[in-house]
mmCIF file as gemmi writes it, N, C-alpha and C atoms, coordinates in Angstrom:
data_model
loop_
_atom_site.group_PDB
_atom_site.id
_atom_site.type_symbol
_atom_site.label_atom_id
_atom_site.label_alt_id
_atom_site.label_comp_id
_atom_site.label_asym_id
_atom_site.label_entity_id
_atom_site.label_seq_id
_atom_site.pdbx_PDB_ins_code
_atom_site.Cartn_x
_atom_site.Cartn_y
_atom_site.Cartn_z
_atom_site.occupancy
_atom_site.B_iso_or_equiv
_atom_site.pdbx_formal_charge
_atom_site.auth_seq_id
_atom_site.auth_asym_id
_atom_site.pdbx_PDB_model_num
ATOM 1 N N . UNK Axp A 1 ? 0.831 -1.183 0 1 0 ? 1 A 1
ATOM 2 C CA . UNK Axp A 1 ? 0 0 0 1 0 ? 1 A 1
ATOM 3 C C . UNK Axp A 1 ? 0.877 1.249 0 1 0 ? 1 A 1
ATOM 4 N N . UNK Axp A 2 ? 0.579 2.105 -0.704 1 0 ? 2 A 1
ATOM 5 C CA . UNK Axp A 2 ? 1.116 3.551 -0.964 1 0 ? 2 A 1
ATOM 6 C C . UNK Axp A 2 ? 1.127 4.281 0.462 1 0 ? 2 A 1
ATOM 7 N N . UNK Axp A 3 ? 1.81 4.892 0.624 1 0 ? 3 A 1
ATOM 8 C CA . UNK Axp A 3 ? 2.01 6.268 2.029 1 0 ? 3 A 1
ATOM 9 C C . UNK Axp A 3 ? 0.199 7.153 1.952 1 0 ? 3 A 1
ATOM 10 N N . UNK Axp A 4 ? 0.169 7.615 0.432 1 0 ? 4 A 1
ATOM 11 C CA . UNK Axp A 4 ? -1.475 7.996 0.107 1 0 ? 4 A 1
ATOM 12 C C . UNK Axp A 4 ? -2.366 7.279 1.066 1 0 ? 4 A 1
ATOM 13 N N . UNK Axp A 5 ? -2.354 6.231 0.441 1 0 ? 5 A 1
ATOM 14 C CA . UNK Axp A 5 ? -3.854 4.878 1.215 1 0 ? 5 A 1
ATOM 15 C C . UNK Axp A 5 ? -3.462 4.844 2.349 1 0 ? 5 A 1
ATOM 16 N N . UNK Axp A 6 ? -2.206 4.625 2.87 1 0 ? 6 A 1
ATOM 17 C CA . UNK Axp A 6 ? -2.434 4.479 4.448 1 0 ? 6 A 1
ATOM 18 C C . UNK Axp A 6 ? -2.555 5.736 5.446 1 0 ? 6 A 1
ATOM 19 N N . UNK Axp A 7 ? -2.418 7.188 4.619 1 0 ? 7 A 1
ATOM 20 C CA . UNK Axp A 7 ? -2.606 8.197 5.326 1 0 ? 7 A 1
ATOM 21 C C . UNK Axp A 7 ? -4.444 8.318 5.221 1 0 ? 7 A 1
ATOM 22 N N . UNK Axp A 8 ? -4.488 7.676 4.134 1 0 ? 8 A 1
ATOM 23 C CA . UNK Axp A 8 ? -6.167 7.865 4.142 1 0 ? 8 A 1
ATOM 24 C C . UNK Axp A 8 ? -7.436 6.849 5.187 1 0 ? 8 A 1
ATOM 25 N N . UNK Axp A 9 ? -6.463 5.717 5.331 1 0 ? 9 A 1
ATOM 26 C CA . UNK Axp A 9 ? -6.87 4.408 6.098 1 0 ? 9 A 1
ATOM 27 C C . UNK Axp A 9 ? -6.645 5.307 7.672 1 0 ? 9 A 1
ATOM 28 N N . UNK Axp A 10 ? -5.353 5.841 7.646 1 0 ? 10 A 1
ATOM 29 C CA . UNK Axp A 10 ? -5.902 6.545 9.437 1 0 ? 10 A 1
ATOM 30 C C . UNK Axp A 10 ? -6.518 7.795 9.366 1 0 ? 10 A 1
ATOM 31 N N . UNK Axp A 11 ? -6.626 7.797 8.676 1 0 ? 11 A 1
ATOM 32 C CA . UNK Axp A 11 ? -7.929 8.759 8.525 1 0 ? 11 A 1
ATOM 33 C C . UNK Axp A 11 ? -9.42 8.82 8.79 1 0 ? 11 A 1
ATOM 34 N N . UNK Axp A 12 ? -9.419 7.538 8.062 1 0 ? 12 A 1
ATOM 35 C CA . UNK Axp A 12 ? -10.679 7.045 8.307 1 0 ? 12 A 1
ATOM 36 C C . UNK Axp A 12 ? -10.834 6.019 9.683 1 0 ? 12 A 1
ATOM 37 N N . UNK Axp A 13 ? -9.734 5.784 10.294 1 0 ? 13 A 1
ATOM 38 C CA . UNK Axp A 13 ? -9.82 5.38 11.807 1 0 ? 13 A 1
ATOM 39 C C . UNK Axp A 13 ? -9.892 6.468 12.795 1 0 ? 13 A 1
ATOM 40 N N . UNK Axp A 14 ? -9.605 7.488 12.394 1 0 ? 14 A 1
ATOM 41 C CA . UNK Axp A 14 ? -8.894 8.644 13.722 1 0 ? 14 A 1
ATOM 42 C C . UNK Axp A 14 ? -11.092 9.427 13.094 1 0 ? 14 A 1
ATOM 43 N N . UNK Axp A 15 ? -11.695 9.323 12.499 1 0 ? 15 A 1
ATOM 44 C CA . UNK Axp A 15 ? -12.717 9.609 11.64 1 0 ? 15 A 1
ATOM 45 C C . UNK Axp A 15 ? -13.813 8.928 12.814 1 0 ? 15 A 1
ATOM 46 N N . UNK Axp A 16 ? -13.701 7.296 12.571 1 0 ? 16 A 1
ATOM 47 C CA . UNK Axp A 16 ? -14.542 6.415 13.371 1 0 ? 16 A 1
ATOM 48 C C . UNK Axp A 16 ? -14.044 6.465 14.694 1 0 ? 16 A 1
ATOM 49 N N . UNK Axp A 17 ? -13.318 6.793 15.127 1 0 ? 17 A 1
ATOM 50 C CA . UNK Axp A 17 ? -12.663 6.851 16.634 1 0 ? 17 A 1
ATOM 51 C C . UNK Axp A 17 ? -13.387 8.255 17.47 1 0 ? 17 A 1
ATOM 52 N N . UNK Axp A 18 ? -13.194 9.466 16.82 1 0 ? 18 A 1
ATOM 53 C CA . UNK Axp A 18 ? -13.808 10.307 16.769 1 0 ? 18 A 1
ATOM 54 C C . UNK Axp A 18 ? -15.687 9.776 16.725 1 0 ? 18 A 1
ATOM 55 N N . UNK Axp A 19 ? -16.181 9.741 16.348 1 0 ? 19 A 1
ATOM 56 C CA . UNK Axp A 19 ? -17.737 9.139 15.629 1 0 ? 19 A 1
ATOM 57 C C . UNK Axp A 19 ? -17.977 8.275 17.037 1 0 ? 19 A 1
ATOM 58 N N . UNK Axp A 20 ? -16.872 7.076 17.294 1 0 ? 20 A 1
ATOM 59 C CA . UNK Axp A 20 ? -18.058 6.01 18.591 1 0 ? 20 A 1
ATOM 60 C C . UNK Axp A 20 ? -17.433 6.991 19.777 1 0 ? 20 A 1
ATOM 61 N N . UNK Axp A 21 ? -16.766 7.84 20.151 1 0 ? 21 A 1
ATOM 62 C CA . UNK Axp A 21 ? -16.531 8.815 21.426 1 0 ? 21 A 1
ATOM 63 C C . UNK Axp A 21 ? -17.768 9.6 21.391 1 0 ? 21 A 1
ATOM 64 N N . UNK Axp A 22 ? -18.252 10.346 20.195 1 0 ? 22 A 1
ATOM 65 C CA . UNK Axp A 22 ? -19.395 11.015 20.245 1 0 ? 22 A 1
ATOM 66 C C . UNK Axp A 22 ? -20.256 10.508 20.801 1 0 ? 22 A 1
ATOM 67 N N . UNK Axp A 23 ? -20.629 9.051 20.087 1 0 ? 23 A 1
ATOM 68 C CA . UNK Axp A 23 ? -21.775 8.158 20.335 1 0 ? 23 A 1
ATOM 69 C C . UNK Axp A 23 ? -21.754 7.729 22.164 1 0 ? 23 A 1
ATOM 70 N N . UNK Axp A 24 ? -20.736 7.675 22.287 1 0 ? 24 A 1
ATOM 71 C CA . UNK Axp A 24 ? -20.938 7.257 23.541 1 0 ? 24 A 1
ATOM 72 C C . UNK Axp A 24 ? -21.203 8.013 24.875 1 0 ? 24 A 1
ATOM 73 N N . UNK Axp A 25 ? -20.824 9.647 23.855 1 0 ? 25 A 1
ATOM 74 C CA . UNK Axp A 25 ? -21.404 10.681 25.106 1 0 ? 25 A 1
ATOM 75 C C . UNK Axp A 25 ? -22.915 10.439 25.113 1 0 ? 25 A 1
ATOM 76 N N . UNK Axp A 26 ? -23.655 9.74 24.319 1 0 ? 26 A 1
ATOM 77 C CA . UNK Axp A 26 ? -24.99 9.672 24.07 1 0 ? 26 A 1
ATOM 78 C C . UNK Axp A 26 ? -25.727 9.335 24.95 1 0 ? 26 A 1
ATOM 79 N N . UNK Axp A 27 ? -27.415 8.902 25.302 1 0 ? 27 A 1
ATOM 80 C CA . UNK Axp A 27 ? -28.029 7.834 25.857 1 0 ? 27 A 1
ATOM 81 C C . UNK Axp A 27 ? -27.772 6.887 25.1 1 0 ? 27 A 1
ATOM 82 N N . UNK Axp A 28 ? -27.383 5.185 25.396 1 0 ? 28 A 1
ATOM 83 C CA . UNK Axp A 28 ? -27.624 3.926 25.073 1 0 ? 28 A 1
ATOM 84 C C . UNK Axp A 28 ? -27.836 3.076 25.899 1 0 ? 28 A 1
ATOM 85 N N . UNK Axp A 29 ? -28.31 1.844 25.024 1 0 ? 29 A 1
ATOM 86 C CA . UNK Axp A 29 ? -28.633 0.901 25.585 1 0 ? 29 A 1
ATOM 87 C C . UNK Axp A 29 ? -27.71 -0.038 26.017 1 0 ? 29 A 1
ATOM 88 N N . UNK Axp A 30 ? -27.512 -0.929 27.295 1 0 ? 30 A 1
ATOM 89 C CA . UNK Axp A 30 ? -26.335 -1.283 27.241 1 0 ? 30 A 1
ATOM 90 C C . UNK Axp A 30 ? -25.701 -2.434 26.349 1 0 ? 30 A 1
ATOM 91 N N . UNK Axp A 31 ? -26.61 -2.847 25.324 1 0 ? 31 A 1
ATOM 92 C CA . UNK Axp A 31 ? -26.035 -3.653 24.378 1 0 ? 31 A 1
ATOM 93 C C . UNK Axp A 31 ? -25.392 -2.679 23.248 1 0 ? 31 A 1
ATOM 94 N N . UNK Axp A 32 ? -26.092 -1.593 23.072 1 0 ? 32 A 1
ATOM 95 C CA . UNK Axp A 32 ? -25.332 -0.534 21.815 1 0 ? 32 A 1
ATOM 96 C C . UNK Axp A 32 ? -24.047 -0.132 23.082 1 0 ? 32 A 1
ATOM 97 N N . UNK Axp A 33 ? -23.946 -0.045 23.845 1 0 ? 33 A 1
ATOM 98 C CA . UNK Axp A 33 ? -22.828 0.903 24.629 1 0 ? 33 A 1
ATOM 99 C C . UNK Axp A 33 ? -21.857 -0.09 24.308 1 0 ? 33 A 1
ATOM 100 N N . UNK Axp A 34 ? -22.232 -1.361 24.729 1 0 ? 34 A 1
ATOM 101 C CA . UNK Axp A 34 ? -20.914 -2.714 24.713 1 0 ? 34 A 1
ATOM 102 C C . UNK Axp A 34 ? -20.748 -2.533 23.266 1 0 ? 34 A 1
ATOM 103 N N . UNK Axp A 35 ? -21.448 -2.638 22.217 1 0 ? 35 A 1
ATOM 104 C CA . UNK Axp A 35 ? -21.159 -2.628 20.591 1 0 ? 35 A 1
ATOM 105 C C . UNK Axp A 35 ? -19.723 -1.851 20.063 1 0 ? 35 A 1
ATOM 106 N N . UNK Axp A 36 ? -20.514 -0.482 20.647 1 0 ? 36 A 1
ATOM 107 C CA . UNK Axp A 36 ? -19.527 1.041 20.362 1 0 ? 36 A 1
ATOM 108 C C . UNK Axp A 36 ? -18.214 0.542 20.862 1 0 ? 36 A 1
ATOM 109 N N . UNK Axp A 37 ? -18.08 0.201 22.152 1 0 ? 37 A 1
ATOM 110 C CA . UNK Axp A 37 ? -17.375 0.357 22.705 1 0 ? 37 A 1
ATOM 111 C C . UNK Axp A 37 ? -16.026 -1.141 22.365 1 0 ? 37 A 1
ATOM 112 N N . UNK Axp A 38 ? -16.77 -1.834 21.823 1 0 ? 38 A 1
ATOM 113 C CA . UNK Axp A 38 ? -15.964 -3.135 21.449 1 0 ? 38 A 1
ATOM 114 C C . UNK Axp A 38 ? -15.54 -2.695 19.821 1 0 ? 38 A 1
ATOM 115 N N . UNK Axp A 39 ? -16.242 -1.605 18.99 1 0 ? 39 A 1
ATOM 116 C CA . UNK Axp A 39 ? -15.819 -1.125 17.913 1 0 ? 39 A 1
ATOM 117 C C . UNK Axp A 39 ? -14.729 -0.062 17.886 1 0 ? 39 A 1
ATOM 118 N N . UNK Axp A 40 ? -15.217 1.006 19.372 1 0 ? 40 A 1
ATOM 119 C CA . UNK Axp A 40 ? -13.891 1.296 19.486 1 0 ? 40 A 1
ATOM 120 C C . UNK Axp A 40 ? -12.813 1.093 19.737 1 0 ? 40 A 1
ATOM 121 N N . UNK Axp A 41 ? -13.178 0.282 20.554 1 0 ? 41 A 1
ATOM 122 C CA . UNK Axp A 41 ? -11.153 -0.569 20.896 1 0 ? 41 A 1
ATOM 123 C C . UNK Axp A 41 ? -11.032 -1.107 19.393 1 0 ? 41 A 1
ATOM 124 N N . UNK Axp A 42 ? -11.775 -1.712 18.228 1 0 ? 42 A 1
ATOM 125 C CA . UNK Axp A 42 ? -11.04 -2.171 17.238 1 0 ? 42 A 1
ATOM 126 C C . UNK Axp A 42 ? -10.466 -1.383 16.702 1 0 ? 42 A 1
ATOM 127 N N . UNK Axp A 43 ? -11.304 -0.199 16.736 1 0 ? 43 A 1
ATOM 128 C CA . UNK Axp A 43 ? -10.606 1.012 15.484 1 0 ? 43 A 1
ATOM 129 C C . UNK Axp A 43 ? -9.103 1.436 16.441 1 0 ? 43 A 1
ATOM 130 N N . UNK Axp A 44 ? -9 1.891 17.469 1 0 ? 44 A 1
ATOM 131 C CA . UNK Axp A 44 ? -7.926 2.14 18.067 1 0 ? 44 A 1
ATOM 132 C C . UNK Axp A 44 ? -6.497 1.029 17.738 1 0 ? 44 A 1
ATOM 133 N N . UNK Axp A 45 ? -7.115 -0.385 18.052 1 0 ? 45 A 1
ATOM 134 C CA . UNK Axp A 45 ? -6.101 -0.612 17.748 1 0 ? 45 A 1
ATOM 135 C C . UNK Axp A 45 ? -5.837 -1.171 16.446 1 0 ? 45 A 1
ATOM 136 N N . UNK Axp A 46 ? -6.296 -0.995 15.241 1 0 ? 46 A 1
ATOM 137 C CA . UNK Axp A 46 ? -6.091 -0.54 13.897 1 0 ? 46 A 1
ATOM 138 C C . UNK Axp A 46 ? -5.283 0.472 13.479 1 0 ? 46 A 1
ATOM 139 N N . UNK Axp A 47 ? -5.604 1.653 14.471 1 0 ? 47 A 1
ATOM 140 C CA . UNK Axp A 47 ? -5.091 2.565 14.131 1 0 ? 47 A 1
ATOM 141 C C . UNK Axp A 47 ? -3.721 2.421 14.376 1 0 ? 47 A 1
ATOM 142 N N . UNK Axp A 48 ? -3.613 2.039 15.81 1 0 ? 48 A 1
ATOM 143 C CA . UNK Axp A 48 ? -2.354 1.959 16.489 1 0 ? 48 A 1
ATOM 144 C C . UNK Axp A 48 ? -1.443 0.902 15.486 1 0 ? 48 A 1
ATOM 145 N N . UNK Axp A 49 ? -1.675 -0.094 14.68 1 0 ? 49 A 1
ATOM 146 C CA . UNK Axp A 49 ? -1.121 -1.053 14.037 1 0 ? 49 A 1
ATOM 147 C C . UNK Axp A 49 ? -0.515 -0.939 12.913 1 0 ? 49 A 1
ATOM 148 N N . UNK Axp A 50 ? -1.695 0.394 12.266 1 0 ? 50 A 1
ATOM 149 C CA . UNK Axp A 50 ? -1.126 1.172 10.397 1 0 ? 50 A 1
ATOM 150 C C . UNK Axp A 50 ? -0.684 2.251 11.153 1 0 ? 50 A 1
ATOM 151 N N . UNK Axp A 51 ? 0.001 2.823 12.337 1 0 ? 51 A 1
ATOM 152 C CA . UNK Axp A 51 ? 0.596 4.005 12.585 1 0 ? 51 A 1
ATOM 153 C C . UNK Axp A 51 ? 1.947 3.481 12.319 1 0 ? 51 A 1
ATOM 154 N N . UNK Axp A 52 ? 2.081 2.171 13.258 1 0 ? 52 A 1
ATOM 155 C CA . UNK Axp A 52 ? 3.364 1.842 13.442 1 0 ? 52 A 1
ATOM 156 C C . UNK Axp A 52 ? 4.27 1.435 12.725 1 0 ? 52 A 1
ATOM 157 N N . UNK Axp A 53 ? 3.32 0.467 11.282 1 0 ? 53 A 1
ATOM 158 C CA . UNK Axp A 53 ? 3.81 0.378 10.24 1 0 ? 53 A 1
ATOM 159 C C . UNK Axp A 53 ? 4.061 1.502 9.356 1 0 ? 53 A 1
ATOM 160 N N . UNK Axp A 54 ? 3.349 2.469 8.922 1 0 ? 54 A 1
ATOM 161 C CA . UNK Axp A 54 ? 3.385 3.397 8.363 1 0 ? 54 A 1
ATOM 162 C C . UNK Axp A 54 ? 4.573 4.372 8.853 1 0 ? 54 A 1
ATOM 163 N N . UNK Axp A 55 ? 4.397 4.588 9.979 1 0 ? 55 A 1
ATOM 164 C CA . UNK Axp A 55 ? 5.699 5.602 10.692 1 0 ? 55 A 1
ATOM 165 C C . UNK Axp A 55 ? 6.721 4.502 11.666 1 0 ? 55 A 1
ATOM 166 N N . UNK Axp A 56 ? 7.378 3.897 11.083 1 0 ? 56 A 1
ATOM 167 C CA . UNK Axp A 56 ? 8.264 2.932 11.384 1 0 ? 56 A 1
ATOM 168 C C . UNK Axp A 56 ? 9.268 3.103 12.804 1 0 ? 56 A 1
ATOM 169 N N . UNK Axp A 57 ? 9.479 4.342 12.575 1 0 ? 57 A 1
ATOM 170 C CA . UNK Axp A 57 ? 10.908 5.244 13.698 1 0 ? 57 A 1
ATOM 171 C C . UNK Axp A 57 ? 10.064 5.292 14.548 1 0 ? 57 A 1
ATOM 172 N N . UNK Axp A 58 ? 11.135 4.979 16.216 1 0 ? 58 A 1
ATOM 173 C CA . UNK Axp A 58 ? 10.601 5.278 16.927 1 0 ? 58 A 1
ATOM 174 C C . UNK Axp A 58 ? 11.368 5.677 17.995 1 0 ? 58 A 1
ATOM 175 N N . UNK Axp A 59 ? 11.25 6.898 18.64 1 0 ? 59 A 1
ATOM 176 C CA . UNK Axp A 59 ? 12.313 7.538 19.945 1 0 ? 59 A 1
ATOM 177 C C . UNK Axp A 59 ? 12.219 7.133 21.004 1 0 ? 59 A 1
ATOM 178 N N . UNK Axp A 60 ? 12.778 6.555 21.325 1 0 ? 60 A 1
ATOM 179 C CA . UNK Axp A 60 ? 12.721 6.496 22.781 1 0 ? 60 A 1
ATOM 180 C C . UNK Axp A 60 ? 13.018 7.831 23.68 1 0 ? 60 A 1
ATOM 181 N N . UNK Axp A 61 ? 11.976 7.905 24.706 1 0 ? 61 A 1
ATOM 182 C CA . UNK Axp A 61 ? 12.755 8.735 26.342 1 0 ? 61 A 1
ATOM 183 C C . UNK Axp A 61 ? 13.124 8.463 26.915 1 0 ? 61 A 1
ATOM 184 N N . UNK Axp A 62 ? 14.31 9.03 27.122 1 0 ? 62 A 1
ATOM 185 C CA . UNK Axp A 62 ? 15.246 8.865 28.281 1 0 ? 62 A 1
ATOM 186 C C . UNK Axp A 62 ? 15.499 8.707 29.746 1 0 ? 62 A 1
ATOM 187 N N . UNK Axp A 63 ? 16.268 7.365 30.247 1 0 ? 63 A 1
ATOM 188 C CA . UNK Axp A 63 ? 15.126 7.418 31.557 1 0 ? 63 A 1
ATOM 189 C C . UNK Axp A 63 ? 15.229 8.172 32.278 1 0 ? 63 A 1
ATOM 190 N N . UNK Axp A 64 ? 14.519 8.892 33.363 1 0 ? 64 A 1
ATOM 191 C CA . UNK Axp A 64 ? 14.577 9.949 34.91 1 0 ? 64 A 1
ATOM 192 C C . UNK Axp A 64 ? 15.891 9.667 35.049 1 0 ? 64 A 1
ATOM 193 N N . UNK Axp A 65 ? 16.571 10.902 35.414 1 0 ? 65 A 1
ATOM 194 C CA . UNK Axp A 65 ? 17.304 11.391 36.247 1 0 ? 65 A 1
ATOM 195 C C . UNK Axp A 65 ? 18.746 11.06 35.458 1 0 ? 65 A 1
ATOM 196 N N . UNK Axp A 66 ? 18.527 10.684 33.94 1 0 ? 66 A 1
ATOM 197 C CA . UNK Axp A 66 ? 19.884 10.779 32.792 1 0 ? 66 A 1
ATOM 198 C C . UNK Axp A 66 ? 19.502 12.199 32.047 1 0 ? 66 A 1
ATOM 199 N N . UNK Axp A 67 ? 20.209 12.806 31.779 1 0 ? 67 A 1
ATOM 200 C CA . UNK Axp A 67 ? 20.038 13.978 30.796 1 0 ? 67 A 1
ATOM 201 C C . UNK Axp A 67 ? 20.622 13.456 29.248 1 0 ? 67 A 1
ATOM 202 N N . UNK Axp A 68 ? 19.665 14.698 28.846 1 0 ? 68 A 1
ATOM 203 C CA . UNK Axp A 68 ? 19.252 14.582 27.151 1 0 ? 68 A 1
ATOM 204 C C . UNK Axp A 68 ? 21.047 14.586 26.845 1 0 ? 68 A 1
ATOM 205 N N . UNK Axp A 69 ? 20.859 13.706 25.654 1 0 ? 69 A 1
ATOM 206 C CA . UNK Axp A 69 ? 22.208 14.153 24.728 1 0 ? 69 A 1
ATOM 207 C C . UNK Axp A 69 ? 22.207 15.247 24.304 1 0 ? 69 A 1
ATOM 208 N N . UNK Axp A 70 ? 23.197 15.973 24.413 1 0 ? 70 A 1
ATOM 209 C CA . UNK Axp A 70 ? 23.63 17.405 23.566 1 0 ? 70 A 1
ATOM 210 C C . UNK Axp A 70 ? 24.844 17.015 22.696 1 0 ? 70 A 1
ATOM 211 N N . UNK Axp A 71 ? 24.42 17.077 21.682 1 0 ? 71 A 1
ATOM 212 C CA . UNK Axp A 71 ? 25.477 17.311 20.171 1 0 ? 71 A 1
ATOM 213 C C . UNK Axp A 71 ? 26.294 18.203 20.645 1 0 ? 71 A 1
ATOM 214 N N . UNK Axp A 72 ? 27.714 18.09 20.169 1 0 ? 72 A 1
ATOM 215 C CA . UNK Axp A 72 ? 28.97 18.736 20.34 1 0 ? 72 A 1
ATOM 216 C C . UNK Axp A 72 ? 28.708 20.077 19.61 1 0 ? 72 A 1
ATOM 217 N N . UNK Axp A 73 ? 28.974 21.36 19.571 1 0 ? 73 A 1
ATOM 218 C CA . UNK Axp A 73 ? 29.508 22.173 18.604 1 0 ? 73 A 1
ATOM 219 C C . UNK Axp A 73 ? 30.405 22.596 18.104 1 0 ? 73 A 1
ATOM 220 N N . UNK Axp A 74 ? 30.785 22.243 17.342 1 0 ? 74 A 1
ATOM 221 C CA . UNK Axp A 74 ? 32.044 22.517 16.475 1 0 ? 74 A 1
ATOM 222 C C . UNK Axp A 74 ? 32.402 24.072 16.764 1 0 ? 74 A 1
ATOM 223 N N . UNK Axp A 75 ? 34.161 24.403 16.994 1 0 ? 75 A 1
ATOM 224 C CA . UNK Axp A 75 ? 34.042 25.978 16.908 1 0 ? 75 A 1
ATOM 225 C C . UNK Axp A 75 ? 34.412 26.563 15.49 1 0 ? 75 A 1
């Protein structure tokens, strides 16, 4: 899949993710609440799955109480 389609695929997750949060500020029933709510964990972690593939790199933070690397400057 192209960088295109998969920017469009989380799109359309971060879209439906958005959509069952709405829904769930709603009144439901508690079989639609369990529905939403078992659709949203799918879309999340969909999303979370074509993020990681898609954006491959990943930084780590550094643990408490090490300080950040600082690059040398040349004079």
């Amino acid at each position: 899949m192209t960088t295109d389609e998969n920017l469009a695929r989380l799109r359309a997750h971060h879209n439906n993710i958005s959509r069952y949060r709405r829904l769930l500020r709603t009144r439901l029933l508690p079989l639609e609440r369990q529905f939403i709510e078992r659709r949203l964990s799918d879309e999340v972690a969909a999303l979370l799955s074509l993020s990681a593939s898609t954006f491959p790199i990943a930084f780590s933070e550094p643990r408490p109480g090490r300080p950040l690397p600082v690059a040398e400057v040349m004079p």
